[in-house]
SETORZA-905486 format. One record per residue (C-alpha): residue in three letters; x, z negated, y negated. Coordinates in steps of 0.5 Angstrom, whole numbers, padded with zeros to 4 digits, always signed. Example, Ala and Ser with C-alpha at 12.3 -4.5 7.8 and 13.67 -1.06 7.14 Angstrom:
2
ala+0025-0016+0009;ser+0027-0014+0002;
This chain:
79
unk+0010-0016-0040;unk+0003-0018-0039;unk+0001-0022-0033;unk+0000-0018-0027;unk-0008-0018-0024;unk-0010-0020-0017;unk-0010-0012-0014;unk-0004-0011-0018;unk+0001-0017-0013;unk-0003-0014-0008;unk-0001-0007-0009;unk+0006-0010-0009;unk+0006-0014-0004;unk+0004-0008+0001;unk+0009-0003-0002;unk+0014-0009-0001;unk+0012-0009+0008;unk+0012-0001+0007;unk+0019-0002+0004;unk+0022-0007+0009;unk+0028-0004+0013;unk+0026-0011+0017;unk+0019-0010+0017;unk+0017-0007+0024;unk+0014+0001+0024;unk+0008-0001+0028;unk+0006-0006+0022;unk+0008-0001+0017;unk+0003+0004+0020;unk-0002+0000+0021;unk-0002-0002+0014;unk-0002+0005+0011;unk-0007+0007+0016;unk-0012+0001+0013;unk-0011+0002+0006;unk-0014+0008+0008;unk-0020+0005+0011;unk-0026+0000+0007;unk-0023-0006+0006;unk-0028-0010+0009;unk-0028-0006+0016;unk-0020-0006+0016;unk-0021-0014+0015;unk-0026-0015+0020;unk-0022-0011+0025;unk-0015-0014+0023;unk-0019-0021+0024;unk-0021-0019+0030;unk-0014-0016+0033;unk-0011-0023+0030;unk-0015-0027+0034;unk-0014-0023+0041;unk-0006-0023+0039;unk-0007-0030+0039;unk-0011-0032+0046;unk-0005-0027+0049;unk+0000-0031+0046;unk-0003-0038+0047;unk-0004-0036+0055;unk+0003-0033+0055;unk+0006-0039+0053;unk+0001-0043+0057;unk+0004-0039+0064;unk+0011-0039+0061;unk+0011-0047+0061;unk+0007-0047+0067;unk+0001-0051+0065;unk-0005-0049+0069;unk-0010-0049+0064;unk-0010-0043+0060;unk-0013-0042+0054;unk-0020-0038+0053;unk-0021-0032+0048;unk-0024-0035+0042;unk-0030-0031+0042;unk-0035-0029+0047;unk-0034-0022+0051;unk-0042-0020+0050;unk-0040-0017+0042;
């Protein structure tokens, strides 16, 4: 069998998340949403998703441990 191409082992690996009974529904969701979409936009909102779960998981995390400095967003809110 010949080796697979890069499009192909990303085929797989979004048919392996969709066919995960441990994967959540809301992630499933949201990757059949985006396939349907432009890749580039769906990249770029994923990026930008990312980065805004990321600032709330660093300040919740900040605030749990009682540290006084929290962390800013990672980009400027004038978007």
């Amino acid at each position: 069998m010949p080796p697979l191409e890069r499009g192909d082992m990303v085929t797989l690996r979004f048919g392996d998340v969709l066919a995960d009974p441990a994967a959540s529904d809301w992630l499933k969701a949201a990757l059949a949403a985006a396939v349907a979409r432009d890749p580039v936009d769906a990249a770029h909102d994923a990026s930008v998703l990312h980065d805004l779960l990321d600032a709330r998981c660093a300040q919740l995390l900040a605030l749990d441990q009682g540290n006084a400095d929290q962390p800013s967003l990672p980009f400027s809110s004038a978007v």
